[in-house]
N, C-alpha and C positions, 0 to 999 in steps of 0.2 A: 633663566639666567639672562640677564642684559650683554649687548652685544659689548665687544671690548673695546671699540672705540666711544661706547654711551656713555657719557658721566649718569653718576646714582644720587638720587634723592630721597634719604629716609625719612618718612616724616612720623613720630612716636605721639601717638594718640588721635582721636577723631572727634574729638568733641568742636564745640564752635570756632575754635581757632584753626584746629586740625584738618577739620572738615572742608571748612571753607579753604584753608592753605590749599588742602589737595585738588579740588576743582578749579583752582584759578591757574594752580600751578599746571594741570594737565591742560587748563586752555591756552595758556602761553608757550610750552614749550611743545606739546603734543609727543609725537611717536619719538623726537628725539635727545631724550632724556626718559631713563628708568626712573619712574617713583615707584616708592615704595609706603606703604600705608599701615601700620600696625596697630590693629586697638584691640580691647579687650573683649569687644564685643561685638557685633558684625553689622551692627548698627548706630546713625547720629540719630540721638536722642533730644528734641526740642526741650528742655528745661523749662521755658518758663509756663509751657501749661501742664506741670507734672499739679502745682494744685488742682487743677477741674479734675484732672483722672483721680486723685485721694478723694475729691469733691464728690464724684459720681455721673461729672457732667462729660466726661469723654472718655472712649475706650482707650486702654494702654497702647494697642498697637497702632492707633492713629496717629502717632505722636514719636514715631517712629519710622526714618526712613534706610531701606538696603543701603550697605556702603557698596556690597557689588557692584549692584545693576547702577547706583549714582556716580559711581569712581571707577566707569569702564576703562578709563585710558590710567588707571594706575593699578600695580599689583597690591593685591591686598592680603595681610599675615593675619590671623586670627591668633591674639597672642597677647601676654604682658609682659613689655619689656622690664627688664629686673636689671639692668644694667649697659651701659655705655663705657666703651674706652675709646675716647678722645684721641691715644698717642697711636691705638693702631685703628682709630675710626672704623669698629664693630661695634656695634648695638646686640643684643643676646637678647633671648624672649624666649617666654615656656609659654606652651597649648594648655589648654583647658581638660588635658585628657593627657598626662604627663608626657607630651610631645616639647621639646626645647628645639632651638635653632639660634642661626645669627646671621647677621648681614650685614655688609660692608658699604660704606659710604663714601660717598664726595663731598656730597652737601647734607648738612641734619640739620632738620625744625624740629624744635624739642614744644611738645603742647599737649603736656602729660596734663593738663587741666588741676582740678584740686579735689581734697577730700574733705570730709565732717572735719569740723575744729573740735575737737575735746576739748573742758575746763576740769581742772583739777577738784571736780565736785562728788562725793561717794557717792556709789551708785548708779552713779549715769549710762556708764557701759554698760550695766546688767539691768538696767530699768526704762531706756530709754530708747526710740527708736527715728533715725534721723531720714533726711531726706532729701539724698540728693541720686538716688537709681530710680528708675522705673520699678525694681524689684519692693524697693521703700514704699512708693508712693502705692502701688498696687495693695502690698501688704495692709496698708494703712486705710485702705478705705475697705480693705475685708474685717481688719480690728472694729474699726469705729462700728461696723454693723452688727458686729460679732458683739459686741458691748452691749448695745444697746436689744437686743435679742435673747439674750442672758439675765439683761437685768427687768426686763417685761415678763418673766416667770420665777424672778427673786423672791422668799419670800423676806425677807434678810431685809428693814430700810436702808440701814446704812451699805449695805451691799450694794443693792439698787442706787444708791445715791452715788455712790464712786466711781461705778461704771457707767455712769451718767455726768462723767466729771472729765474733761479732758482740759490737759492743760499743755499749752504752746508756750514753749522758752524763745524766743528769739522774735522783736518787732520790728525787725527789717522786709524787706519785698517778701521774702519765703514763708515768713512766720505769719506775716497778715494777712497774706493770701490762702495760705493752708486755715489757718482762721476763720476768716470768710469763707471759702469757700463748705469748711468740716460744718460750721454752723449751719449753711442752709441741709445741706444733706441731711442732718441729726434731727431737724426739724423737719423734713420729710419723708425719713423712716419713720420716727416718733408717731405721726399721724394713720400708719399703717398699724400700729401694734395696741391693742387697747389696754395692756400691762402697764401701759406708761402712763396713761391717762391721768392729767394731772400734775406728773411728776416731773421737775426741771431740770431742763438740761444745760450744765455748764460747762460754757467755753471760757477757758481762761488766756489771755495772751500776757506776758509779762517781759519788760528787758528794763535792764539799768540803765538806760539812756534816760533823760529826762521826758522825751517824746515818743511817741509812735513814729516810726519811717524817718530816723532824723536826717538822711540823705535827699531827704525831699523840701521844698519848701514849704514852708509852716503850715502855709494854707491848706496844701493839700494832707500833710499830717492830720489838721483838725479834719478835714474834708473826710477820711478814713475813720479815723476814732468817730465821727460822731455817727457814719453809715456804723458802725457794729457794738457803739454802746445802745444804738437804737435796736439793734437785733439781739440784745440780752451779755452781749460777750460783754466781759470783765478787760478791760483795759488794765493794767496795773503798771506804769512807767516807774523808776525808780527803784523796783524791784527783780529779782529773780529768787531758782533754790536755792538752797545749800547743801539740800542733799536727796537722793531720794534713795529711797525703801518702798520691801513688800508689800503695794497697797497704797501707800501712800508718798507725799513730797513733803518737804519742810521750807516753808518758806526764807527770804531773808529776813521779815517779822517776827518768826520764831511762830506763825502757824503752822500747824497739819495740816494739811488737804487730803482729804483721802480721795485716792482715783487709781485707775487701771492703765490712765494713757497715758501720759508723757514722752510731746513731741519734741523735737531737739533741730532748730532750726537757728541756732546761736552764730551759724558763719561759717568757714570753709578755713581751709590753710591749703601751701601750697602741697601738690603729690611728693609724699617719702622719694621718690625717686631723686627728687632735684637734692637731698641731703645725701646722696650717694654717688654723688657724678662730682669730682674734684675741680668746679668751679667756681667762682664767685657770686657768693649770695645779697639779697638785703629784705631781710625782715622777713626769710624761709622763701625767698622765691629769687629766680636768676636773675642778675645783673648782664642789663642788655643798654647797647647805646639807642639814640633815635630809629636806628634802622631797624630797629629790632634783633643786630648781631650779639656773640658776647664779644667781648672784650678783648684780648689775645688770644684771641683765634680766626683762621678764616675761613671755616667753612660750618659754623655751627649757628644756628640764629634761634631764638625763643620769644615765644608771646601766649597770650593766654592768662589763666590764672596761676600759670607756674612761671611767670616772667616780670619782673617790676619796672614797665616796658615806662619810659620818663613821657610824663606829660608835659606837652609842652607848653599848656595854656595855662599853666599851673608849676611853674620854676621851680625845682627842689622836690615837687611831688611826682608821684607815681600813678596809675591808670588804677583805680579799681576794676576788682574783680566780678565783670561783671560780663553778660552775653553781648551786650553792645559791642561793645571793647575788643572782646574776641574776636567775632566775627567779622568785624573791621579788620583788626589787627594782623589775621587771617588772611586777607587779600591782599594787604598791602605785602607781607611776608613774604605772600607766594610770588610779587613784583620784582620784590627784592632780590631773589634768592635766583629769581629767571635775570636779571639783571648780571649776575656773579659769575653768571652762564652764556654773558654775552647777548643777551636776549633783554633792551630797553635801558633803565636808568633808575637806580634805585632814589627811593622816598623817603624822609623821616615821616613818622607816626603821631598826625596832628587829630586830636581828633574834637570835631566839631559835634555840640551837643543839641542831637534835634529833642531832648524834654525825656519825661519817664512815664512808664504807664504801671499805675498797679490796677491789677482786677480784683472787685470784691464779692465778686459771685453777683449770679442772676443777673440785673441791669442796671448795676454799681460798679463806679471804679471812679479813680482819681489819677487825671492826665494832666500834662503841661506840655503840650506837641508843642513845636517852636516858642517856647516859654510863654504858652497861653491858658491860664488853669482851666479844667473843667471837669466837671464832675457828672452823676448820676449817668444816665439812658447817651449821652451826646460823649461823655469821658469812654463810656463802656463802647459804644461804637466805634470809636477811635482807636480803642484798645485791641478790639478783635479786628479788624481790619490790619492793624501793625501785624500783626499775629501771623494770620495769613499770610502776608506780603513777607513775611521774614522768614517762616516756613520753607522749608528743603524741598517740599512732598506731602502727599494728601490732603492739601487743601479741601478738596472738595470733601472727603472724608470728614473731617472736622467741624467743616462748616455743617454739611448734613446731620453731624449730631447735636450743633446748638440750635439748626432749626427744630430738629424733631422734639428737643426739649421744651423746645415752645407749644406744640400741638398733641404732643402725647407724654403720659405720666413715666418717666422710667421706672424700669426692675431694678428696684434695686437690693440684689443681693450678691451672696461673698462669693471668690471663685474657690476658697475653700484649699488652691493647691499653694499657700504660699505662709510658711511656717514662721514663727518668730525666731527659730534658731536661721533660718535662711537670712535673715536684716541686723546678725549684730552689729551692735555701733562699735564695737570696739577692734572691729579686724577693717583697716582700710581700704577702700573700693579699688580695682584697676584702674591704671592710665587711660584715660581716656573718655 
């Protein structure tokens, strides 16, 4: 319990906004102010290298750091908050083990982060498996082997040929990366199994956009597309499903594809929470000003992908939903909110853009660090270097496993304990 003359700081979720919010905030305000930290999971999870662990190129747990032992100086709930009351500032959260509770506030950062976007396409909840958990991305690189293992003892072609078919919905960072990275992997179990011998394997990537990565500049869009039309992957712009079935997908061509995978990398929306909390929305995510406050009220503030926090280099627009943003977002939040507490001067939320990095596996990727394109072995170095440096924890651990990739062949096999009824797409992840 916090003492009574301590103001309380809840802050609901730990992902990149969350996270960081809590570290900033326990370094500004320290012993005297209570935070409070509640996530789903007792862990921050680095997102953007969840493709090398689908890939094969890094273990799950490296990519993963304690919120205990990182979030010494805040209390931490093990919990999914399922509800907020504003008028008597309690927040309410159930345990994982039907344990519930609630706790009471001064101050809330709401950074309930986002889930899978669904399209109203049949089948996709029961055929399709998305990726935004480490539970996903894990599952997913025991599927892709489990495939390809299945169909080296087929005696079925068409069999063999489906489960040798994997197809990626979504050609933004997540979908091209999962892409690249699925490709080399499938090409280096393939060469362990002599069942395959011969037999091709397809990566499909598809989005209705007219481009690959249209959030990037052109250059580095071709710069992508043309590393993984070179490695066999099917680009298909202008296209996605319309539906998928047992077995197989139907394109918007009005093709079959028969396959066993169908990944679902289409985009994010904001967490159901924010549709249950009696505030102001826009476009499913919370209406906040420059400071990242809401609106009529004063002691509430939001950022993340559950905040449509105003850009301000960009009039009338919004910050995408991205780690960058966040994890900014995050610091400057936690400024703010120590500001409210009499602790500095709060900031609006300008944010300056140092460039984007996609990795395409092995020693490809496409960068624009301070808006300067680059590509192949000097982009990819660039890229993992950010990586590191953006990193919470185990650097060294991740690094050690891109070097050992370089010097020794990996094992690669499933871990065998991670079910597909574990990753449905259709039941939405925790806060956080």
């Amino acid at each position: 319990m916090a003492e009574p003359d301590k103001k309380r700081v809840v802050i609901v979720g730990a992902g990149f906004a969350g996270f960081n919010a809590a570290r900033e905030l326990s370094r500004l305000v320290g012993s005297s102010t209570d935070i409070v930290v509640i996530n789903s999971t007792d862990y921050f999870l680095y997102l953007p290298l969840m493709p090398q662990v689908a890939g094969g190129q890094l273990e799950p747990g490296h990519i993963r750091v304690s919120l205990p032992r990182r979030l010494r100086k805040a209390r931490f709930v093990l919990g999914t908050v399922n509800g907020v009351d504003s008028r008597q500032k309690v927040v309410s959260w159930a345990g994982p083990e039907g344990s519930s509770g609630q706790v009471s506030y001064d101050r809330l950062i709401l950074t309930a982060g986002s889930v899978n976007k669904l399209l109203p396409i049949p089948g996709i909840a029961d055929y399709a498996v998305g990726f935004r958990t480490i539970t996903e991305a894990t599952y997913l690189r025991d599927h892709i082997i489990r495939q390809l293992e299945l169909a080296a003892v087929a005696t079925d072609p068409e069999e063999r040929a489906a489960r040798c078919t994997f197809v990626v919905v979504g050609g933004g960072y997540t979908g091209t990366e999962v892409a690249a990275n699925g490709q080399l992997m499938t090409a280096r179990v393939a060469r362990t199994l002599p069942g395959l011998a011969g037999q091709q394997i397809r990566w499909m990537l598809m989005d209705l956009a007219p481009r690959l990565l249209p959030e990037l500049d052109p250059r580095l869009s071709k710069t992508a597309e043309r590393v993984l039309r070179r490695r066999g992957v099917e680009v298909l712009t202008g296209q996605s499903i319309t539906r998928a079935m047992d077995g197989y997908v139907e394109l918007t061509t009005g093709e079959k594809t028969p396959t066993r995978s169908l990944i679902w990398c289409v985009g994010v929306r904001a967490d159901p929470l924010v549709d249950d909390i009696n505030l102001a929305t826009n476009r499913g995510r919370l209406v906040v000003d420059e400071y990242m406050a809401v609106p009529g009220t004063v002691d509430i503030w939001a950022c993340g992908d559950c905040a449509a926090v105003p850009d301000l280099t960009r009039p009338g627009q919004v910050c995408g939903m991205t780690a960058q943003h966040a994890q900014r977002q995050g610091k400057l939040i936690a400024q703010n909110v120590a500001a409210s507490l009499g602790k500095g001067t709060r900031q609006p939320y300008k944010h300056h853009d140092l460039g984007f990095l996609v990795d395409l596996g092995g020693s490809a990727a496409a960068a624009n660090p301070l808006n300067i394109p680059l590509s192949g072995p000097a982009a990819s170095v660039v890229t993992r270097a950010y990586h590191l440096d953006a990193m919470s924890g185990n650097r060294a651990r991740v690094l050690t496993d891109w070097l050992l990739n370089v010097v020794t062949p990996q094992e690669m096999t499933s871990l065998g304990v991670i079910t597909a009824k574990s990753v449905p797409l259709d039941v939405e992840h925790p806060r956080g």
